[in-house]
Every structure is written in C-alpha cells, then in structure tokens.
C-alpha positions as CSV (number, residue, x, y, z in Angstrom):
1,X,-174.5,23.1,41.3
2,X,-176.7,20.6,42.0
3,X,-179.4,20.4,45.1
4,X,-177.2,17.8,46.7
5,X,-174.1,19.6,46.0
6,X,-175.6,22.9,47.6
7,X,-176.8,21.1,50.8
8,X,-173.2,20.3,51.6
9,X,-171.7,24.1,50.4
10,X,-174.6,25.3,52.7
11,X,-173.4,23.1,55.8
12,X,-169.6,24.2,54.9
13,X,-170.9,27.7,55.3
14,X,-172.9,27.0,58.4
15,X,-169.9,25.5,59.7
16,X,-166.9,27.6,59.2
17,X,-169.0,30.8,60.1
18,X,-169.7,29.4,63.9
19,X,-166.0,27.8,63.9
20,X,-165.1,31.7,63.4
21,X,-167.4,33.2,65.6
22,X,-167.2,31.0,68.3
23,X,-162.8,31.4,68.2
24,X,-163.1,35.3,67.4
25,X,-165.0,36.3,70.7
26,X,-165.5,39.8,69.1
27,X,-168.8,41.0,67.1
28,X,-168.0,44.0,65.5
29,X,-168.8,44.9,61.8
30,X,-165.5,45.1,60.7
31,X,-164.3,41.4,62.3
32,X,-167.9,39.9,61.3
33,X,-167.0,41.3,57.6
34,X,-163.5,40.1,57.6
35,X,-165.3,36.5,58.7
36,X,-167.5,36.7,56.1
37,X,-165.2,37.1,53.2
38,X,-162.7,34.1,54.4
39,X,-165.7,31.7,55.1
40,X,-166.6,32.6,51.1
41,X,-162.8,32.1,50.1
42,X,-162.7,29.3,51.9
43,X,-165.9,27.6,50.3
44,X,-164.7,29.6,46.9
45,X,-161.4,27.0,47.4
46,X,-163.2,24.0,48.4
47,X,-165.6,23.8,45.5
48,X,-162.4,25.3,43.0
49,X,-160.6,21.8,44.8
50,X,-163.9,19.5,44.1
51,X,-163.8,18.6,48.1
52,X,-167.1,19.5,49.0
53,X,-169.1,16.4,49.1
54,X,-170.4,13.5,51.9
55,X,-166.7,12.6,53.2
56,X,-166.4,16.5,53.8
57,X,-169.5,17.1,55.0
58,X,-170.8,13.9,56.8
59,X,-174.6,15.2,57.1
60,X,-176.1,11.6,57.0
61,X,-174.7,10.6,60.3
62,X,-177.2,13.3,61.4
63,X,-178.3,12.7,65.1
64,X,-176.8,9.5,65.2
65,X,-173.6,10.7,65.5
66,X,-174.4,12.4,69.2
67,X,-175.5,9.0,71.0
68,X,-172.3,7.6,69.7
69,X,-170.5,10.1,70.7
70,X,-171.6,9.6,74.2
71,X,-171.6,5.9,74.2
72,X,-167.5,6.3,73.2
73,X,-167.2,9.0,75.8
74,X,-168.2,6.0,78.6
75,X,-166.2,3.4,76.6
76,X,-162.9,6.1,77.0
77,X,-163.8,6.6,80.6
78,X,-163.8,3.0,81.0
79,X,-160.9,2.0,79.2
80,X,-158.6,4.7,81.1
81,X,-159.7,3.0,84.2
82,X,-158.4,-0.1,83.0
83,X,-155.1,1.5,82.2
84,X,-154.7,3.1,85.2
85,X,-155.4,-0.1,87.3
86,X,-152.8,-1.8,85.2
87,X,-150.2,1.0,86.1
88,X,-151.5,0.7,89.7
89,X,-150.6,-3.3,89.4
90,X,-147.5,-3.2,87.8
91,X,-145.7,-4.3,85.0
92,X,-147.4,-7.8,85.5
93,X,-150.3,-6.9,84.5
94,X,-148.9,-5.5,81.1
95,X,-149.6,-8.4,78.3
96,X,-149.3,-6.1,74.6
97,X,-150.7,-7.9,71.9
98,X,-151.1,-7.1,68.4
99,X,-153.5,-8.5,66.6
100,X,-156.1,-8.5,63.2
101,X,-159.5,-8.2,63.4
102,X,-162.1,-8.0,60.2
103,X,-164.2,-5.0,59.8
104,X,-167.5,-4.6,59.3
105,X,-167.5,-1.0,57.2
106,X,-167.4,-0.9,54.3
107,X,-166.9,3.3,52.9
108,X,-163.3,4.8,54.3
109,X,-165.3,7.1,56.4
110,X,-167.0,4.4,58.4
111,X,-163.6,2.4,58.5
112,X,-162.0,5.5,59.7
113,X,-164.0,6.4,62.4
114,X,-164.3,2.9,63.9
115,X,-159.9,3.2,63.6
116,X,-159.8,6.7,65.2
117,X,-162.3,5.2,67.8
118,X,-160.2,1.9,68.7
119,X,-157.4,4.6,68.8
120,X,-159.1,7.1,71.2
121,X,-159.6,4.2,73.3
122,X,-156.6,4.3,76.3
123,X,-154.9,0.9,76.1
124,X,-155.6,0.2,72.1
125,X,-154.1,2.0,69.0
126,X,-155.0,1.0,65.5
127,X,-152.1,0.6,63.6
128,X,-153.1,-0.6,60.0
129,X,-156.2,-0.5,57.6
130,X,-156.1,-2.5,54.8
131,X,-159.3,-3.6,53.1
132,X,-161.8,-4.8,55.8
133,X,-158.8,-5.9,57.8
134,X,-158.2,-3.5,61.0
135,X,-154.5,-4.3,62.7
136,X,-154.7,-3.1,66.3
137,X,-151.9,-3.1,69.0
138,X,-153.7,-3.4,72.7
139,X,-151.9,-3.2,76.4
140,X,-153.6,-6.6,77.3
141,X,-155.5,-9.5,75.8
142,X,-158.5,-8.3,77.2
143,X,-158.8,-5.2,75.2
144,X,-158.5,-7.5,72.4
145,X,-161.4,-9.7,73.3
146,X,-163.7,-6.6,73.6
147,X,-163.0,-5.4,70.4
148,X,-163.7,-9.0,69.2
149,X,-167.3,-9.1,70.8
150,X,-167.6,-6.0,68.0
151,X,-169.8,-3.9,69.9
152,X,-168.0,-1.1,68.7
153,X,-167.7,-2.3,65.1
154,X,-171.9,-3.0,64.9
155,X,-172.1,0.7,66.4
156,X,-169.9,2.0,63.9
157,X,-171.4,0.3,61.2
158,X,-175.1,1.7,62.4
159,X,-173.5,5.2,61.6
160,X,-172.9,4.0,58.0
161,X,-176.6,2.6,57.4
C-alpha cells in the first residue's frame, strides 16, 4: 500500500465511520463495535475491488468544493424562481430547447459534476455526455444562453485544476 493509496483508505475510514455514527444515533460499545467491524469490511471490500482511489475519494477538491457548493446553492435558488415564474405565466412562456454545448473538463469526475450540476439546476436536465460534448434539454432559450456564458463550466473546471 502505497502513501497515496493510504491517504484515500484513511478518508474512506474517516468517512464511513461519521456516515455511521451520524445515522445510528446510539453510542454504546456494542453498536460502536458492530460500526467498527462493517466500516473495516467495507474498506476490506473496496481495496479487495481496487476502487479506492481519487474518483472514490475526491480529496483534491479540498475546500474548493464548499464555495461551489454555495455558489450552486444560489444558482438552484435562482433557477427555481425562474421556473416558478414560468408556471405563474403560463404555457407561453414555455419554449424547451435541446441543445449541445462543448465542455471544458476534461477527467469524468469533472464532466460529471458539471452534468449533475446543469441537472440540479430546475428548468435544465443534462441528457448526454459524449466526449467534451454536454447535450442538455432546458424549459426556455434563456437557460440555454446562461449555460453558454459558461460560468458554471469555468467554475467547474476550477474544481479540476
């Protein structure tokens, strides 16, 4: 096992043993034991698969994951004001266009998370990935147009960097 290698078994550990406290609510010996030994099966497993690496364990996003976080937090809030103003005006106001746009990303997790992020966006769903090609269906033109700006694509791709 190599330093790099234990950095991310260490993080799985780390991980899984809050994800089970934080869902068991009880801190006795016995359930803290019974955590203990499926945490350790479950890393036992991962490394047995060869799945503990950076794609599993993202560690260089870091702190840079938070802000953008937050900054697609507003972005969701935005967008489902949007929506909702189109419901309010009516079926009129309803233009769905599906469209390509060229990504900036270039490892699958970056290209995934700027897809699951178009997705998470009300009004926009990503449909397709192929290559550095993103298909993406959107309620309106408009959405569209933001996406081509690529303020979330650049933000995305600061994550990978």
């Amino acid at each position: 096992m190599t330093i790099k290698s234990s950095r991310y078994t260490i993080s799985l550990i780390v991980v899984l043993s809050l994800i089970w406290i934080g869902n068991s609510g009880f801190y006795n010996a016995m359930l803290l034991s019974f955590g203990a030994v499926s945490v350790l099966f479950v890393v036992f497993v991962a490394h047995r698969l060869e799945i503990v690496d950076e794609e599993s364990q993202p560690l260089q996003l870091g702190s840079q994951i938070f802000a953008f976080w937050m900054w697609l937090l507003k972005e969701i809030v935005q967008s489902n004001i949007q929506v909702i103003k189109r419901i309010w005006l009516g079926p009129k106001s309803i233009s769905p266009v599906v469209m390509q746009l060229k990504m900036s990303q270039q490892t699958d997790m970056g290209k995934t998370i700027y897809g699951n992020s178009v997705t998470l966006t009300p009004g926009t769903v990503t449909l397709d990935i192929e290559d550095d090609v993103m298909t993406v269906y959107a309620l309106s033109y408009d959405s569209i147009q933001y996406l081509q700006g690529g303020e979330m694509d650049r933000r995305v791709k600061r994550l990978e960097d």
